[in-house]
C-alpha positions in Angstrom: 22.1 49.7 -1.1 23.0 48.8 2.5 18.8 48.7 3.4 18.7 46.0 0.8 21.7 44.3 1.8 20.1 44.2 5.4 17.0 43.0 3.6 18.6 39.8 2.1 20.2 38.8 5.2 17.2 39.5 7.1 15.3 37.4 4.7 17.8 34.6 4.0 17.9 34.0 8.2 14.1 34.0 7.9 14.5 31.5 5.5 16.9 29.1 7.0 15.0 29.5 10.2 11.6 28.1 8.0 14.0 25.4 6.3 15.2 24.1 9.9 11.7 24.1 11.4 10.7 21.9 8.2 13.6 19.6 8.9 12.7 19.3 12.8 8.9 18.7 11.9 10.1 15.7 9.5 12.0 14.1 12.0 9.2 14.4 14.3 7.0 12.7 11.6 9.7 10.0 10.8 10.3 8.8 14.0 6.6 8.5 15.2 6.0 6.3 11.9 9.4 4.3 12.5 8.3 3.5 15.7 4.9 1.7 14.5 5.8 -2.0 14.8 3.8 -5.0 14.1 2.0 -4.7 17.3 0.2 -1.9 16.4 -2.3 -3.9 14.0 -5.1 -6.1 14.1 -7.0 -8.1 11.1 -10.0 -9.4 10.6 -9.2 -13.2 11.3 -10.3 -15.4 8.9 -13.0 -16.7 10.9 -15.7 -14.7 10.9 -16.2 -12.3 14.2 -12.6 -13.1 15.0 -10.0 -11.0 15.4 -6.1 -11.1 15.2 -3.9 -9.2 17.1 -0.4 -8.9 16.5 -0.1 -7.6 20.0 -0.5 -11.3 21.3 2.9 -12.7 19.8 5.0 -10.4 21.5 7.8 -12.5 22.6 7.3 -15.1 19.9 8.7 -14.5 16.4 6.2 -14.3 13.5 6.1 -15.2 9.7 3.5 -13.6 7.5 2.7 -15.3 4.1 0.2 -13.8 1.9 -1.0 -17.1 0.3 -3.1 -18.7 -2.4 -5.1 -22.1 -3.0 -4.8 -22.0 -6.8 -0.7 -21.8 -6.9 2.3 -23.4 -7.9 3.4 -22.7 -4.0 0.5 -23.8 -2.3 1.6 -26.9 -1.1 3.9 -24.6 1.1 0.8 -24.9 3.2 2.4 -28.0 4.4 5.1 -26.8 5.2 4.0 -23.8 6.9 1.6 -26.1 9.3 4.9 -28.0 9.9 7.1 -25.3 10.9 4.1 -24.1 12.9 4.0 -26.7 15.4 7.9 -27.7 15.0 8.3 -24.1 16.5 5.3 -23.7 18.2 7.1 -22.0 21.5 8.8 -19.4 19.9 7.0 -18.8 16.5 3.4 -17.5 15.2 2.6 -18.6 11.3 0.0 -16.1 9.9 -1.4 -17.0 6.3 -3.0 -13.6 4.7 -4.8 -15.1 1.7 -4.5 -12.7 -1.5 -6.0 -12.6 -4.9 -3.2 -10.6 -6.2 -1.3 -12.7 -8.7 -3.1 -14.8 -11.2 -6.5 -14.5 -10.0 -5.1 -17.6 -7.4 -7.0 -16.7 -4.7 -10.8 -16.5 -5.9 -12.5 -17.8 -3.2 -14.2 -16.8 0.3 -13.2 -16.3 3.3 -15.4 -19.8 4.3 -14.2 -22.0 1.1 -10.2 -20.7 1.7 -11.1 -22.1 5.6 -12.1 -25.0 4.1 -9.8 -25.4 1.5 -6.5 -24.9 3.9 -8.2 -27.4 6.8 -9.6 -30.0 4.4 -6.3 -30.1 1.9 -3.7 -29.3 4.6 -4.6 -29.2 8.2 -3.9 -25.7 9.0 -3.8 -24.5 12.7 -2.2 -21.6 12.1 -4.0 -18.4 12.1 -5.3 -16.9 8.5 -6.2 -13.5 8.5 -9.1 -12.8 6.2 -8.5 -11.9 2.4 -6.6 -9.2 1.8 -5.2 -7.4 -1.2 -1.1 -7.5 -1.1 -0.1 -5.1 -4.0 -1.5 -1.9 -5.5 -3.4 1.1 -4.2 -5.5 -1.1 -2.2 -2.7 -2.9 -0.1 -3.8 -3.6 3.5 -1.7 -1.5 5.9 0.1 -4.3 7.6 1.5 -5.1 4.0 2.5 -2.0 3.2 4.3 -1.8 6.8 5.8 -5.1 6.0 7.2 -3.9 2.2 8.1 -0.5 3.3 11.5 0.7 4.6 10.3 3.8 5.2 7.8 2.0 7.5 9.1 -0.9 9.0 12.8 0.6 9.3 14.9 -2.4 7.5 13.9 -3.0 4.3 12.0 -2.3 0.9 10.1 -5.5 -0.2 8.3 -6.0 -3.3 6.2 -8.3 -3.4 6.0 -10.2 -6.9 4.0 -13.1 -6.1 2.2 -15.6 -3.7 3.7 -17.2 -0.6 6.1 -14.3 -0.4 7.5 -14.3 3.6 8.1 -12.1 5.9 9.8 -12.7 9.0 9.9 -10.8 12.6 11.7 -10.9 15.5 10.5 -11.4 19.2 10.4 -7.4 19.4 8.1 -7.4 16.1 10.9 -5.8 14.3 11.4 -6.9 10.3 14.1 -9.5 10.5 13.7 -10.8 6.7 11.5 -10.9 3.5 12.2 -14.2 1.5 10.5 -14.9 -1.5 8.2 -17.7 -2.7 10.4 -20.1 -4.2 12.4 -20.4 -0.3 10.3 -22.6 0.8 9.0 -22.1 4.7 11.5 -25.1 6.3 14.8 -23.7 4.1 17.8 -23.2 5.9 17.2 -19.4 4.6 14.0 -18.8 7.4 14.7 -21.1 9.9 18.0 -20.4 10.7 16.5 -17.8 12.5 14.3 -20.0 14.8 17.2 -22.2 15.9 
C-alpha cells in the first residue's frame, strides 16, 4: 500500500511538472504571436509589381478599409481620399478591395484601379484584392479581426468599408464599422 501511495505522488508531481511545462511553452507561443504588429506584413499593392509595406508608416497612424465599387458605401471613397490628404502628415489610408459581401467587388485588380481613379481620385494606396472573411482571409485581416492576434480586440467583419484603425506604433487602436463614415467624429477624433 505505501509503494503505491509513493507511486501516485510520484506520478501526480510528474504530471504537474508536464502541465507546467505546457503552460510555459504557451506563453512562449502567445507572446511571440502578440508581438506580431502591423509592420510585420506586406501586400501585393494593387499596382501590379508593386509592393506595400506596412513597415513604411511607422510613425504615421493607418486606417485599413476592405472596400467595394458595387456598394451602398462606396462613395466613402470620397471620403477616404479626403481624410487622406486632410491628414496626410500623420496618417496612411489603405483600401484592400474585397469580393466578400454581395459579390460587390467583381472586378480586377486593373478595372478597380480604374474604377477608384476615374470615379473618385484615389491617391491612397489599394492593396490588391483580397478575400476579408472565411477560410481564405488574408493574414493581415485576420491580424486585424483577431484579439488573440492583434492584442485589443475581436472584429467581425460583416460587410464592406469596414475600418480599422492603428496607432503610430502599429498597434489596433479601433474597428468601426461601415455605416461610420471615414470623416465621423468616431475615427478622427483620433487624428486630432
Amino acid at each position: 500500500m505505501k509503494k503505491i501511495f509513493i507511486v501516485m505522488i510520484s506520478l501526480g508531481a510528474f504530471f504537474n511538472s508536464c502541465a507546467q511545462k505546457k503552460n510555459e511553452i504557451s506563453k512562449v507561443k502567445t507572446n511571440k504571436v502578440m508581438s506580431k504588429s502591423i509592420y510585420d506584413y506586406k501586400v501585393d499593392a494593387l499596382e501590379e509589381g508593386k509592393t506595400i509595406n506596412f513597415a513604411d508608416y511607422k510613425g504615421k497612424k493607418i486606417l485599413i478599409v476592405n472596400t467595394a465599387s458595387e456598394c451602398g458605401f462606396t462613395p466613402q471613397y470620397a471620403d477616404l481620399e479626403k481624410l487622406s490628404n486632410e491628414y496626410k502628415d500623420k496618417l496612411v489610408v489603405v483600401g484592400f478591395p474585397a469580393n466578400n459581401f454581395g459579390g460587390q467587388e467583381p472586378g480586377t485588380n486593373v478595372e478597380i484601379g480604374a474604377f477608384c481613379q476615374k470615379n473618385y481620385g484615389v491617391t491612397f494606396p489599394l492593396a490588391s484584392k483580397v478575400s476579408v472573411k472565411g477560410e481564405d482571409t488574408a493574414p493581415i485581416f485576420k491580424y486585424l479581426s483577431e484579439k488573440s492576434l492583434n492584442g485589443v480586440k475581436d472584429t467581425e467583419i460583416q460587410w464592406n468599408f469596414t475600418k480599422f484603425l492603428l496607432d503610430e506604433n502599429g498597434k489596433l487602436i479601433d474597428s468601426f464599422v461601415s455605416k461610420v463614415k471615414p470623416t465621423d467624429e468616431e475615427i478622427t477624433k483620433y487624428l486630432k
